[in-house]
N, C-alpha and C positions, 0 to 999 in steps of 0.2 A: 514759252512752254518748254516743257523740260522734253529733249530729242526723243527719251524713250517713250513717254507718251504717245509720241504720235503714232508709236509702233503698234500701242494697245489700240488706238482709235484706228487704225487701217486694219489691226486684227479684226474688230465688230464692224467693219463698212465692208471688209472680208463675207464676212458669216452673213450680212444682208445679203449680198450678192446672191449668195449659196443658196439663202432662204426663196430669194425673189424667185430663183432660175427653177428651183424645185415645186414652188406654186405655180407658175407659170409653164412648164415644157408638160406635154402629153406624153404619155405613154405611145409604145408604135404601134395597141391597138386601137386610140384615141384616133376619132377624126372629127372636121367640124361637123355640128350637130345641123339637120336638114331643118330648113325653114319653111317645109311646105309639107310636114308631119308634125300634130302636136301629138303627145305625147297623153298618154289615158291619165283621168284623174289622179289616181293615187300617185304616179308620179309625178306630177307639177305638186299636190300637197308632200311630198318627199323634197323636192327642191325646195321648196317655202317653208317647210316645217320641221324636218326630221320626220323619223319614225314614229312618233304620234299623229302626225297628219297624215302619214299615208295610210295606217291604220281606220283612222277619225275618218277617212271619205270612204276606205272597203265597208266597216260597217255602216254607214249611208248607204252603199250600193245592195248590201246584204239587205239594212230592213227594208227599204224600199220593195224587196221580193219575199218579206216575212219571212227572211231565214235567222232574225236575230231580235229579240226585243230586249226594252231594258228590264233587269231585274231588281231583286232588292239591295237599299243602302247604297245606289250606285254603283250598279257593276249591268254587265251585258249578258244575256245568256244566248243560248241556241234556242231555234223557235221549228225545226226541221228543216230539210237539206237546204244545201247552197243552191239550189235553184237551178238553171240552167246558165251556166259563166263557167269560162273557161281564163278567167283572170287570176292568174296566179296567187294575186296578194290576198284576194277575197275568196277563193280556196284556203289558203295558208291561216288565214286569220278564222273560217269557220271551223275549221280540223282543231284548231286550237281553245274551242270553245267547248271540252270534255263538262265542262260546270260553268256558272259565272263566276264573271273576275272583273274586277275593276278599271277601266281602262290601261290604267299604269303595271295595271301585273299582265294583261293579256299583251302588251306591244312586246313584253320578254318574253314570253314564251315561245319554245323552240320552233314549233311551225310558223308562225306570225316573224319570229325574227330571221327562220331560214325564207322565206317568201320576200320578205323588205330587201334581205341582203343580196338577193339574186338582181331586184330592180336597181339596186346602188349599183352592182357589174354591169347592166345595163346602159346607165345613165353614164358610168365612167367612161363605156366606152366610146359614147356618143360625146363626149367632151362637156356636158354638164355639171356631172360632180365631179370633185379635185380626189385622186386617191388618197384615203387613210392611210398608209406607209409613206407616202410623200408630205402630208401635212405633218402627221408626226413628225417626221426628219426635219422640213421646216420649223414647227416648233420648238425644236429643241436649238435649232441653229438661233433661233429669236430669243428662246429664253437666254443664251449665252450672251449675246450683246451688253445688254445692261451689267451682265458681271464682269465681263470683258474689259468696261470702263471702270468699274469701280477700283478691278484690282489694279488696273493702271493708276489710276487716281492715288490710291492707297501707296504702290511702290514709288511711285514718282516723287510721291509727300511736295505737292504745290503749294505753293504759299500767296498770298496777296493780290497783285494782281494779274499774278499768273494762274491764281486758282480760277481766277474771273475768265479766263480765256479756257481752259479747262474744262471748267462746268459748259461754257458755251457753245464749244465741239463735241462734247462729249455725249449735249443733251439731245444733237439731230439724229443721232444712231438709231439712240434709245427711245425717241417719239416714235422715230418711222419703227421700230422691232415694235412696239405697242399696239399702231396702228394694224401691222399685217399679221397680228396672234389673234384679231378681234374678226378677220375677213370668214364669211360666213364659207361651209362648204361648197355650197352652190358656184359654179363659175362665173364669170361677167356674162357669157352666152344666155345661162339658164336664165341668169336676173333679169335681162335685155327682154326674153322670151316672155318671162310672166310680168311685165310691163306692157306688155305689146296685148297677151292675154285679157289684161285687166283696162285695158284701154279700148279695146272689143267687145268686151263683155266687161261692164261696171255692175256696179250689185243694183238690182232693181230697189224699187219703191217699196214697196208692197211685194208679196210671194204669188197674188194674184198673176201677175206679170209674165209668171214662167208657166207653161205646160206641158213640160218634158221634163222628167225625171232625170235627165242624164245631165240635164243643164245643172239642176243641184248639184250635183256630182261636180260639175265642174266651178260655179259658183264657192263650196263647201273648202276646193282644193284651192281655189285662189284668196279668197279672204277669211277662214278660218271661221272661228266664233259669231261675227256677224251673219255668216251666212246661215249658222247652224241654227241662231237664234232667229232668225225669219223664216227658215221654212221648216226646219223639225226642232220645236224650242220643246214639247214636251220631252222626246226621247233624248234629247240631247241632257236635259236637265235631269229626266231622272236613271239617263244610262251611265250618266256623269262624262261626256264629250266634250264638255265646255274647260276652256284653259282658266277663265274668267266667267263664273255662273250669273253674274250682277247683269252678263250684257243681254242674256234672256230677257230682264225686265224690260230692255227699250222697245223691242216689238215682241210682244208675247200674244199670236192668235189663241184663241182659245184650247185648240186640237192642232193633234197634226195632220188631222187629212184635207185633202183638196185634190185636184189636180197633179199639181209640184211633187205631191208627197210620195207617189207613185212611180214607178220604174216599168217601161214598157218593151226590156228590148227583148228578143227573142230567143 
């Protein structure tokens, strides 16, 4: 392999480094995250979903106290006040409910997204989520890899079976920059967390099963669409909550009341 090469391939095993160290270090107001506090619904659906999930379970905890039903063509409106909560996101996302909207336009909207982002500060700090200015930076250090090689490749002009040897150093950079631009937000912690979550709490049989309101809530943030589709498959269908509408048909009760469907806390 031609010497300068190798210079480009320690430049991108360089910029891994940089990328690894910058997903990986906390900030110094990161600490590790306490294992004998879970964290309220909408953020474990923020950890599992983005900002549609933590949305997708406040309005859950809204209709549950008829502060929110579905409207027309899919969208959500207001149904009177927030009820009595003092949960930020589920403030944030009623204040922002001036008319209905679709779920896709209510999670942008300025209250709804100033409430989300204050729980992102939250979760950051507790060593859950990775910061946006450091994933960025990382990203951009992973996008450069693969160019890193090419323009090595490119100047070095390899031939034969020195190209063979080229291509084959050149391609462990560029697998590992691929692999770590796909890592979700969420940290190893968080992930660990809603594993341990969901191995506690598995999604019932039937919505018979639960009789607490809050268990939705939390059911709703761990497994998304199927939970929404077993215990609020109307509202969900016609507030339009579903990522996947088809998965309403595998259990579709007739109503959504029951038990489950209700929110009893004070």
């Amino acid at each position: 392999m031609p010497t300068g090469m190798w210079w480009f391939i320690g430049a991108a095993c360089g910029q891994l480094l940089c990328a690894v160290l910058l997903l990986r270090t906390r900030s110094r107001e990161s600490g590790a995250p306490r294992t004998d506090e879970v964290p309220p619904p909408q953020a474990l659906a923020l950890l599992r979903g983005g900002r549609r999930a933590a949305v997708t379970v406040a309005l859950v905890a809204l209709h549950q106290r008829g502060a929110v039903a579905a409207g027309r063509k899919h969208t959500i409106r207001a149904n009177g006040g927030p009820g009595r909560t003092r949960d930020p996101v589920q403030l944030g996302v009623h204040r922002a409910l001036h008319r209905a909207f679709p779920l896709r336009d209510l999670v942008l909207r300025p209250e709804a997204r100033r409430a989300v982002d204050a729980l992102h500060v939250e979760l950051r700090a507790t060593g859950l989520l990775r910061s946006p200015a450091r994933r960025g930076a990382a990203g951009a250090l992973l996008g450069c890899v693969p160019l890193t090689v090419g323009v090595g490749a490119y100047a070095t002009a390899p031939s034969g079976g020195v190209l063979t040897v080229v291509f084959t150093a050149g391609a462990l950079p560029v697998l590992v920059a691929v692999v770590l631009l796909r890592l979700p937000p969420a940290t190893r912690a968080a992930r660990q967390l809603l594993a341990d979550l969901r191995e506690r709490h598995p999604l019932p049989a039937h919505r018979r099963e639960v009789t607490d309101g809050r268990l939705v809530q939390l059911y709703v943030a761990l497994y998304g669409d199927p939970a929404l589709a077993m215990f609020l498959p109307r509202f969900s269908w016609e507030g339009g909550l579903l990522d996947r509408p088809w998965e309403v048909v595998r259990n579709r009760p007739p109503t959504d009341r029951g038990p489950a469907a209700g929110d009893r806390p004070g």
